[in-house]
C-alpha positions as CSV (number, residue, x, y, z in Angstrom):
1,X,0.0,0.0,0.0
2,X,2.4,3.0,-1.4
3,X,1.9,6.6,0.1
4,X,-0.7,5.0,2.6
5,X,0.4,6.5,6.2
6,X,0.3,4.2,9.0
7,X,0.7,3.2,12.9
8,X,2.1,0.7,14.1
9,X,2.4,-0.8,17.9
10,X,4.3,-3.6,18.5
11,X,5.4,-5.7,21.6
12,X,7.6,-9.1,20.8
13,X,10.4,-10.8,21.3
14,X,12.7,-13.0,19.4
15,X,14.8,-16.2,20.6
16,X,16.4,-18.0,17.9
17,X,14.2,-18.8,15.2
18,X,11.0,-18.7,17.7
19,X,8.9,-15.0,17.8
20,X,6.8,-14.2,20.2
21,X,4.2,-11.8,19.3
22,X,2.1,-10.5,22.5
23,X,0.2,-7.6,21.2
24,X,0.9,-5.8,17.7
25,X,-1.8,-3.5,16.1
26,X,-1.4,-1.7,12.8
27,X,-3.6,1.1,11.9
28,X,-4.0,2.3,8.0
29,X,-6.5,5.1,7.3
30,X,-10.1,3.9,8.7
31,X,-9.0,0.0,9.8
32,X,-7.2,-1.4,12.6
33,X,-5.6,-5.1,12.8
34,X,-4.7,-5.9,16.3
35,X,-2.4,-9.2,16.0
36,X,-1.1,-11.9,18.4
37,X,1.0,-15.1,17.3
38,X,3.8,-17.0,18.2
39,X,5.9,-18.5,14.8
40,X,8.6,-21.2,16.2
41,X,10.3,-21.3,13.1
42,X,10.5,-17.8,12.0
43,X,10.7,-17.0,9.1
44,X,8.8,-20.2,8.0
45,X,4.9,-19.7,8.8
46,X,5.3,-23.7,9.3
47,X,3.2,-24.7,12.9
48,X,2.2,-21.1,13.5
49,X,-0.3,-19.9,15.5
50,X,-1.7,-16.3,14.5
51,X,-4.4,-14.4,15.8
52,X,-6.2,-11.5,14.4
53,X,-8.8,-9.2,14.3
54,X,-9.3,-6.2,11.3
55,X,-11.9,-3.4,12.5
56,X,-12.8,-0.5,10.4
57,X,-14.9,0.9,7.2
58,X,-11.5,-0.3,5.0
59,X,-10.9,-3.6,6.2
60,X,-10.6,-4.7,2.3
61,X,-7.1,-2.5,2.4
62,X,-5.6,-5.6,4.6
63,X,-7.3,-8.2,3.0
64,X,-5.7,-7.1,-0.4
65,X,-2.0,-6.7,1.2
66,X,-2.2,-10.4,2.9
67,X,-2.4,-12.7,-0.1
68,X,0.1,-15.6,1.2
69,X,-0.1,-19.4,0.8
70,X,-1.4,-21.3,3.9
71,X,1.8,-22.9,5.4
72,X,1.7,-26.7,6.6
73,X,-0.3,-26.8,9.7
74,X,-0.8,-23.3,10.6
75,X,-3.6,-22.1,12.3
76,X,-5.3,-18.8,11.4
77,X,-8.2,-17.4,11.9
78,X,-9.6,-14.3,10.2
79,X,-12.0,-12.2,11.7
80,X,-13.5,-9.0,10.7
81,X,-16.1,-6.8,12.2
């Protein structure tokens, strides 16, 4: 999303290849993603657990930006309000 300003709050940690996501949110224009996950193989989406949550009149803006493959046995779920 070129030119699109944005905010973004982040509090994680890394150990090795394991990241630990506590709380991250991400606001662009008029939508929010508030994001929790923890990714013990980083940078492989492999066994992942991801939470998230996408409030706002523009919540098409992150659903265009997060085209990605499903890894092996990854659990996501999307929900948008």
């Amino acid at each position: 999303m070129p030119g699109v300003a944005f905010e973004l709050d982040l509090d994680a940690e890394r150990h090795g290849p394991m990241v630990l996501v506590r709380k991250a949110r991400l606001s662009i224009a008029e939508a929010t993603l508030d994001l929790s996950a923890r990714l013990p193989e980083f940078p492989s989406l492999d066994d992942s657990i991801l939470h998230f949550e996408i409030v706002g009149d523009r919540c098409e803006q992150f659903r265009e930006a997060s085209i990605c493959p499903v890894p092996r046995q990854a659990r996501i779920r999307w929900h948008s309000i």
